[in-house]
C-alpha positions as CSV (number, residue, x, y, z in Angstrom):
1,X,-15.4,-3.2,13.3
2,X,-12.5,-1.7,11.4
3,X,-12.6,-2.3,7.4
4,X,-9.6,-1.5,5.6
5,X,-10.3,-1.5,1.6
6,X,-7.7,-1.0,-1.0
7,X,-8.9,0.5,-4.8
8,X,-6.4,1.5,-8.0
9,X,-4.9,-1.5,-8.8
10,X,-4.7,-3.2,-12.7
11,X,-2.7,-3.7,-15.7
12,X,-0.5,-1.2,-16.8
13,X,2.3,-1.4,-19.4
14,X,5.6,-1.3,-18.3
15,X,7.0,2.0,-17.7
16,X,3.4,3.3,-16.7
17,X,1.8,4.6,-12.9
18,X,-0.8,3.6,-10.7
19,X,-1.8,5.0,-7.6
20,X,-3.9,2.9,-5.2
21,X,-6.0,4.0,-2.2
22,X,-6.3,2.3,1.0
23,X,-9.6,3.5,3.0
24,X,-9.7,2.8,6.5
25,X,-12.9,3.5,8.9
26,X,-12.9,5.6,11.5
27,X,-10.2,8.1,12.5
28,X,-7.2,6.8,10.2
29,X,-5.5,9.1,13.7
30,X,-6.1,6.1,15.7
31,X,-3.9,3.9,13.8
32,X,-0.2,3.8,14.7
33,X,0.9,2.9,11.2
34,X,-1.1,2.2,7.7
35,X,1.2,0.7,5.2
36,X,1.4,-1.5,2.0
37,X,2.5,-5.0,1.5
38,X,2.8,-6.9,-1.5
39,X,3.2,-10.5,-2.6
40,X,3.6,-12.0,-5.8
41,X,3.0,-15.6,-7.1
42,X,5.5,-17.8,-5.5
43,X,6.8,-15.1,-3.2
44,X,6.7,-14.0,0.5
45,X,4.8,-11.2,1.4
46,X,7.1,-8.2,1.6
47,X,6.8,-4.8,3.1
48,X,6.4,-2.1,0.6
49,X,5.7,1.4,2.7
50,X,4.6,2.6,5.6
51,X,3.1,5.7,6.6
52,X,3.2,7.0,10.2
53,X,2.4,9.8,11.9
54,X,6.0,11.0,12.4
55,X,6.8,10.4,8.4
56,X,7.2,7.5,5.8
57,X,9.3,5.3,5.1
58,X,9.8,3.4,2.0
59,X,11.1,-0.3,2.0
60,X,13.4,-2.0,-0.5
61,X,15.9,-0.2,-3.1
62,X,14.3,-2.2,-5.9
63,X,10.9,0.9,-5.5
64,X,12.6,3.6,-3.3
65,X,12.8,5.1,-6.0
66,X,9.8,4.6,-7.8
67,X,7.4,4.4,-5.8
68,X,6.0,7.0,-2.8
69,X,3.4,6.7,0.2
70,X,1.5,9.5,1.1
71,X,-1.9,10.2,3.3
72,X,-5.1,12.3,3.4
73,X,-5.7,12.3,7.1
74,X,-9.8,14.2,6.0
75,X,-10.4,11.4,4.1
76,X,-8.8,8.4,6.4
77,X,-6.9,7.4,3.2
78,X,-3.3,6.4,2.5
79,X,-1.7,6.2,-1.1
80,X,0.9,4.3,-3.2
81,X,1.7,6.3,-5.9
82,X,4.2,3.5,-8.4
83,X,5.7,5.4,-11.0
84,X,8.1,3.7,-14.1
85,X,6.3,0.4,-13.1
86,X,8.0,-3.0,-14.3
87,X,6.8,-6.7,-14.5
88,X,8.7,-7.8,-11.2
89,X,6.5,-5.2,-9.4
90,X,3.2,-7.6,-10.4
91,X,1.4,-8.6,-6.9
92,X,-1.4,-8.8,-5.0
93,X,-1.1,-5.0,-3.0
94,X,-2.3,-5.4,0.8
95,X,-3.3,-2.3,3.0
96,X,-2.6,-3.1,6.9
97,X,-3.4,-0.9,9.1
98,X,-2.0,-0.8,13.0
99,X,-3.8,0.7,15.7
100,X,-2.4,2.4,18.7
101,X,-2.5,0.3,20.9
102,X,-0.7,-2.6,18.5
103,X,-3.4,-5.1,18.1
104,X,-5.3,-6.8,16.2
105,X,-3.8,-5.2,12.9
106,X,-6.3,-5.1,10.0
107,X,-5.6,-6.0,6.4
108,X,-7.4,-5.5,3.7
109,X,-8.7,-8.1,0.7
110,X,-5.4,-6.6,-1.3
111,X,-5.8,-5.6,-5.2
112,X,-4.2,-7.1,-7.8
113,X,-1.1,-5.1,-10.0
114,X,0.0,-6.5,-13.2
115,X,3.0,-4.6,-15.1
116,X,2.9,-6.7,-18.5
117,X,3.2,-5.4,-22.3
């Protein structure tokens, strides 16, 4: 059974960082792709970054250049670091993790980000 948990999130002031964590079990090797999603109240969930084993990608100009995925293959842990945060960035911050061979992809119980003064 593969467990994918995500830590770091809270409220922060506007302008401010957070970096959260997303811990997967087992060999974070044997996964294809770990990224982050988020979704806000009202709103589709979107893709914010993904981290592969060929490199990262971040998703959307609204946090390209803000925000930064990276990954601590000894510790089986992928990060968000979300610098000069603002109040449209406030969402629930999902983990999913894809294994090699594609399926099933494993999220996790997301954490909650809220950017408010």
């Amino acid at each position: 059974q593969v467990h994918v948990v995500e830590s770091g999130g809270g409220l922060v002031q506007p302008g401010g960082s957070l970096r959260l964590s997303c811990a997967v079990s087992g060999n974070i090797g044997s996964f294809s792709a770990v990224g982050w999603y988020r979704q806000a109240p009202g709103k589709e969930r979107e893709r914010v970054a993904i981290s592969t084993h060929y490199g990262s990608i971040i998703h959307g100009d609204s946090v390209k250049d803000r925000f930064s995925i990276s990954r601590d293959n000894a510790k089986n842990t992928v990060y968000l670091q979300m610098n000069s945060l603002k109040p449209e960035d406030t969402a629930v911050y999902y983990c999913n993790a894809v294994p090699i061979t594609g399926r099933p992809e494993y999220w996790g119980q997301g954490t909650q980000v809220t950017v408010s003064s």
